[in-house]
N, C-alpha and C positions, 0 to 999 in steps of 0.2 A: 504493500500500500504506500508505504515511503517512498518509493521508485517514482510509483505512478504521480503521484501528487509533484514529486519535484520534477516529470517530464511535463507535467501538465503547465508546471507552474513559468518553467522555463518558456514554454513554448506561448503563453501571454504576455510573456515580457518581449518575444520575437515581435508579437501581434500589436507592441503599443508602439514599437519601432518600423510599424510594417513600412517597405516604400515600393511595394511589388509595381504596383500601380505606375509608378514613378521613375522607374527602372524598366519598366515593360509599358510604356504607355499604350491607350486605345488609341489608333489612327484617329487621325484628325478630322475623318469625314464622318464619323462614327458618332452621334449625339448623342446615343441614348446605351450608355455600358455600365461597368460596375463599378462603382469607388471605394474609397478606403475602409468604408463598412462593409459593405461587401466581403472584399478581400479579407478583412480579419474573422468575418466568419466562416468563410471560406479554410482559411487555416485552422483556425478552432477542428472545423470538422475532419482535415487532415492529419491532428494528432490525434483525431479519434481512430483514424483509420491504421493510422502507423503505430500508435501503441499494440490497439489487437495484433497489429500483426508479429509484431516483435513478441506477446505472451504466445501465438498459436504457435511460432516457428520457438519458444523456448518447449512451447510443450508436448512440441513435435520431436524435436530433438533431445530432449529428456526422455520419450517414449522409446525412440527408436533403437537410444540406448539398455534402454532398461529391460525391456522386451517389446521387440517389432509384432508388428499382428495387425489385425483385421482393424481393430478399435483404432491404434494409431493413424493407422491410412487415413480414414475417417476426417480427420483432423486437418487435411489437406484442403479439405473445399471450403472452411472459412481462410486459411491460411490464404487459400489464391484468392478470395473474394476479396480479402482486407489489405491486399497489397496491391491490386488492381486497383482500388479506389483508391488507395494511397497518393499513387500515381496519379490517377487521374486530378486528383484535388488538389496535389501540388500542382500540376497545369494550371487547374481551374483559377486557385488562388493567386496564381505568379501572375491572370489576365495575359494566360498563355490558349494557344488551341480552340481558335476564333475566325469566325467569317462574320459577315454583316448583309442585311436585308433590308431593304427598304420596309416601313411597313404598310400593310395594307389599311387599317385600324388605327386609329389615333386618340385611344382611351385613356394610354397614359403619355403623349408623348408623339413626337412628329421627327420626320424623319430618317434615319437609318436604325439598326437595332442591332446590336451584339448577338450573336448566334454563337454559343460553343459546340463547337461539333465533336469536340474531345469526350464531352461526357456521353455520347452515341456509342463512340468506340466502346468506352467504357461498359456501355451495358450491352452492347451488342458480344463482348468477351464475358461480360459476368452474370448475365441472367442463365446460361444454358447452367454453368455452376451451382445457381441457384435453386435450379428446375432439379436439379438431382438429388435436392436433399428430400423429393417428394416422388423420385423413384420414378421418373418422367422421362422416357425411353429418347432416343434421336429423332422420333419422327416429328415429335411435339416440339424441339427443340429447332427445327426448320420455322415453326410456327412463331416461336418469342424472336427468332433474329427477323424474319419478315415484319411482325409489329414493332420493332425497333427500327426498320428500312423505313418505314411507313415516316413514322414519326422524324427522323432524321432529314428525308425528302421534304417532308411538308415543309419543315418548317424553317428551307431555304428560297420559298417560292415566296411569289409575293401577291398571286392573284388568290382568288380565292376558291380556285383547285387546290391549293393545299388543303382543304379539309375532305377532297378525294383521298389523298393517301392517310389523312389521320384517318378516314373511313375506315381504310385495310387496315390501318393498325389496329384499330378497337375490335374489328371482326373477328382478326387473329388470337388479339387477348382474349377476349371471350371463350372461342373456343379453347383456350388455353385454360381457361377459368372453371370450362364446365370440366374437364378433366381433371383439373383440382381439385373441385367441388365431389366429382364420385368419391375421389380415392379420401377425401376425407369424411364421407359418408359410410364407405367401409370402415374407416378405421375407429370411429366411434362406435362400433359395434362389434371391433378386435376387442377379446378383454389383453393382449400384450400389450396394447398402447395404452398412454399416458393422458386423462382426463386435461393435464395441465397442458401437456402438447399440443394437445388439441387445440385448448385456448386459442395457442399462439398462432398454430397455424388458421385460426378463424380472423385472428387478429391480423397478421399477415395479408390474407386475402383481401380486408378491407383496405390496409393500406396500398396494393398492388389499384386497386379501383382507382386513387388518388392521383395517378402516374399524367391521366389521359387528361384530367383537372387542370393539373400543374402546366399543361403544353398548351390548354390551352386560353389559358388567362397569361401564360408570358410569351411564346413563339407564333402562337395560331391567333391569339387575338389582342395582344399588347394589352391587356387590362393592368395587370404589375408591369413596375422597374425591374431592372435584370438585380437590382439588388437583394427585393421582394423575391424573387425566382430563383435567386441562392439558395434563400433562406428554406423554402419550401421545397424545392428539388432536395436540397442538402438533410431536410430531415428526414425526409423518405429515403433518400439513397443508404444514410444511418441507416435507418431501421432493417431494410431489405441484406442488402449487402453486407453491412457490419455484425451489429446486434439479432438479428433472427436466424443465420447462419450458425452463430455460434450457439446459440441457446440450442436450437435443434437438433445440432451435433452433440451437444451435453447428451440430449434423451436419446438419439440413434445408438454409441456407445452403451450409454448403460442400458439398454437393450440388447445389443448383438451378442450373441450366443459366436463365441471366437472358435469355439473348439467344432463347433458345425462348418462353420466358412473354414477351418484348417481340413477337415476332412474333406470337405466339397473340394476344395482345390488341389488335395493329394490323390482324389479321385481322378480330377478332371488331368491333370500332368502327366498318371499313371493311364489312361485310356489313351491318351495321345501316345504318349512312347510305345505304346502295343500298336498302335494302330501306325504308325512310322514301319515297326518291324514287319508289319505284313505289306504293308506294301514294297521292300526292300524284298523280301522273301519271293513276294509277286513276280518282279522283276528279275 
């Protein structure tokens, strides 16, 4: 706790010195971006991002040592969630990994608009990671990167076809959503799982709803400042990517049965090398 507090603590005193802005200015033709509020919440959330990541990769590497196994692996998919946002938040905060857009709507604002396109990448590498802690095959996972194209497309356009492609997105999500939605209907009716997991993952699924909100009161229809649109991207991204990754990994471990998944796999290594020898026999 001592650790955390004095990297927390450090990294506000970065934030009252911030000069990202200042050192990375927004182009000049660019009216409407993020300033030095912004950017220091911006950083805030990237020590959130980079602490996790630094506790998953110690207790990763404390496991691997200790005894490697099924449960350690595990520990991998917040691990790369929380260092992808990492990254990406340092971008986000330095008023790095930017285009700009005329905009169509002038709710808050006239002119051009900051567009980060860094945070696309972002979720277009971190949602499929996510989609796995709900045991959410490849095929569904063509479906979150399509609603992420979706949403990335829109919202460099300037007529008002970009809410053709938010279309695809949210179509996409949906059906992304009703697949969620079974598998956590089964799973309140597993007695293995965890009433409290559950929760979360209900809680999750509301915020996942939020995503479509947020793009479109700041890219699709300029209602917030891009500062406003930190703030509320940045909590959601929290939530998804940092904080429900890890919690849900807490319950999948103390669930997994190690010595099943050890035998499944000395099964499956053991089938394949017999079935090597006959075909070498074949031949």
């Amino acid at each position: 706790m001592a650790v955390a507090s004095t990297f927390i603590h450090n990294n506000l005193e970065v934030m009252n010195r911030n000069t990202a802005t200042k050192v990375n200015p927004t182009n000049s033709l660019v009216n409407m971006h993020i300033t030095d509020h912004g950017s220091d919440w911006l950083w805030a959330a990237f020590s959130v991002f980079l602490l996790l990541t630094i506790i998953h990769l110690l207790l990763f590497l404390y496991g691997n040592f200790r005894k490697p196994g099924v449960k350690n692996s595990l520990l991998v998919i917040p691990l790369f969630t929380n260092a992808v946002f990492s990254v990406f938040y340092f971008t986000y905060a330095s008023n790095l990994g930017y285009a700009w857009q005329a905009v169509e709507f002038q709710h808050a604002g006239t002119g051009l608009r900051q567009i980060f396109y860094a945070k696309f990448v972002a979720w277009f590498v971190g949602w499929p990671a996510v989609l796995a802690l709900f045991e959410i095959v490849t095929m569904k996972f063509i479906f979150v990167e399509i609603y992420v194209l979706g949403l990335l497309i829109g919202s460099i356009i300037f007529s008002t076809y970009k809410f053709g492609y938010f279309t695809f997105a949210v179509f996409f999500q949906l059906l992304l959503m009703v697949w969620v939605g079974r598998d956590l209907h089964r799973s309140f009716k597993s007695p293995s799982h965890s009433n409290i997991a559950n929760f979360f993952l209900i809680f999750f699924y509301l915020v996942w709803i939020l995503y479509p909100v947020a793009w479109g009161l700041s890219e699709g229809g300029n209602v917030i400042q891009p500062d406003s649109e930190a703030v509320f991207y940045g909590i959601l991204d929290l939530i998804t990517f940092g904080l429900m990754p890890t919690i849900l990994i807490f319950f999948a471990i103390k669930g997994c049965d190690e010595e099943f998944f050890s035998k499944l796999w000395q099964y499956h290594v053991k089938s394949e090398a017999e079935s090597i020898h006959e075909n070498e026999k074949a031949c």
